[in-house]
N, C-alpha and C positions, 0 to 999 in steps of 0.2 A: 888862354881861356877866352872863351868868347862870353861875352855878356847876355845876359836871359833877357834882356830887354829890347832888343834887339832881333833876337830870333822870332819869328811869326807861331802863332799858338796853332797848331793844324787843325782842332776843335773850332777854331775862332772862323764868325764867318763874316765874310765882308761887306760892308752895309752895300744897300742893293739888291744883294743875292741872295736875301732870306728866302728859304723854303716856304716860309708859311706866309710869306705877302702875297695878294692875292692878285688876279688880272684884273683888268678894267672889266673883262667882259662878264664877273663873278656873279652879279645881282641877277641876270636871267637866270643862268645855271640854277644857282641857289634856287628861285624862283620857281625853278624845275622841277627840281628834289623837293621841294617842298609840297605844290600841287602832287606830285608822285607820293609821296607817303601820307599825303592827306586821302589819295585814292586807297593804297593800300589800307590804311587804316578804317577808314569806312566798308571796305570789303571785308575787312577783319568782323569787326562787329557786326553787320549784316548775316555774316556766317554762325556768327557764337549765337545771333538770334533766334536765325534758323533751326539751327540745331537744338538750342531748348525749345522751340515751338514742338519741333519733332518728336524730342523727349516726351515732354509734356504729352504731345497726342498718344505717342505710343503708350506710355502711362494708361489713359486714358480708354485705350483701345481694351489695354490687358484686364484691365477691371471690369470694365460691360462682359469680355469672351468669360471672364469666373462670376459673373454675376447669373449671367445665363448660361454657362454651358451646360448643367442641365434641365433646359428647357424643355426636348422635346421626350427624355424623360418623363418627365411631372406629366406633359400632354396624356403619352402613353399612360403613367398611372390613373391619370383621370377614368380614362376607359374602366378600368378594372374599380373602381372606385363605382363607379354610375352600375356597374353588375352588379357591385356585395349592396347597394340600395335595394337592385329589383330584387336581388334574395331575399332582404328582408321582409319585403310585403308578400314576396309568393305567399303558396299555400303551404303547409306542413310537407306534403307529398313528395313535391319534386324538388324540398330544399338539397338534399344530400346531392342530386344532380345539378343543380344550380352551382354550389358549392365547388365542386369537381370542373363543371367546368372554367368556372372564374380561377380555379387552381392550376388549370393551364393555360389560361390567359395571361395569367401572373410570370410563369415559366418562360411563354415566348417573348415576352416582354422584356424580361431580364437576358433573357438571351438575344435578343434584337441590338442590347446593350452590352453586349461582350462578357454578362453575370451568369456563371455557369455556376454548377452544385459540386461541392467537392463529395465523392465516394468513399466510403467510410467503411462500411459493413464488411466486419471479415478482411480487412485489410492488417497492414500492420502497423501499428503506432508510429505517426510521423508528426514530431512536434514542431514542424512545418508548418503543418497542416491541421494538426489536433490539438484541443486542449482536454486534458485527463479531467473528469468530473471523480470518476470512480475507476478503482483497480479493487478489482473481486476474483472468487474463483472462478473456474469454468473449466470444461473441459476441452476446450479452443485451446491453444498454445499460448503460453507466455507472450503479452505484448500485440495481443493481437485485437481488433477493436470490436465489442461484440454487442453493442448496443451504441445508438445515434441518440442523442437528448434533444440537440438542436443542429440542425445540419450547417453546414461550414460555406463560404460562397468564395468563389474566385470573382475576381475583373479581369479579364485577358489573363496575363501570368502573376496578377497578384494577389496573393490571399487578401481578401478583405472582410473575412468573419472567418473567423476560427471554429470548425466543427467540436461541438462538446459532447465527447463519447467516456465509455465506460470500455477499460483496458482488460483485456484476460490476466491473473496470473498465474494463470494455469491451474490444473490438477493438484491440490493442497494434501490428497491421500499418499504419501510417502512411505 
């Protein structure tokens, strides 16, 4: 039997040859690494700065575009605004022409702005698009829309007022 004491530990390591003792020449190195990750690090923060400044304006930007977007709107309503004034001082005479045409002033205005009229009359009830004030008789078909209360508006493809009509329900003599 051979004695434990005696046998070398192959874990064991031999002074001298530690792995983790350093070179003489380790103080630059280190020295190195160190200016090196003070640079990265100041790059680091410089960039998270940037970046919230960025934030921050684009914030910044999207609030003024909804605060004014529509601006040239309002412009446009002023106009029609400064007409329904001079209607009111005209004469009696030529109010109903006055009227009419500030009523297509109004029109190309909203249409300038992608606000178009939704068509109603005689159509068929589309809760899209309609809201039921009344469902009466008629001689019109079931469901079909035979009087306008308040007309309905699109924006490009979205309803943004609801037309309030009066539905057929048809012929009630059975």
């Amino acid at each position: 039997m051979q004695d434990r004491e005696s046998t070398p530990d192959p874990t064991e390591i031999p002074p001298g040859n530690s792995p983790v003792s350093e070179p003489a020449h380790s103080q630059p190195v280190q020295d190195e690494l160190k200016r090196q990750y003070e640079d990265l690090n100041e790059r680091y923060l410089r960039l998270a700065a940037d970046y919230d400044n960025f934030r921050k304006r684009v914030s910044r930007e999207r609030e003024q575009l909804k605060k004014f977007a529509n601006e040239q709107f309002a412009i446009d309503i002023l106009d029609v605004i400064d007409n329904l004034e001079r209607a009111a001082d005209a004469d009696e005479s030529r109010l109903r022409e006055g009227l009419l045409q500030i009523l297509s002033l109004c029109s190309a205005v909203l249409q300038r702005h992608g606000i178009t009229p939704i068509d109603s009359l005689s159509r068929t009830f589309d809760p899209a698009e309609h809201e039921a004030i009344a469902y009466v008789p008629s001689d019109k078909g079931e469901g079909t829309v035979i009087d306008e209360l308040a007309k309905g508006y699109r924006m490009h493809d979205k309803v943004i007022r609801f037309a309030k009509v009066a539905v057929s329900k048809g012929n009630e003599k059975r």
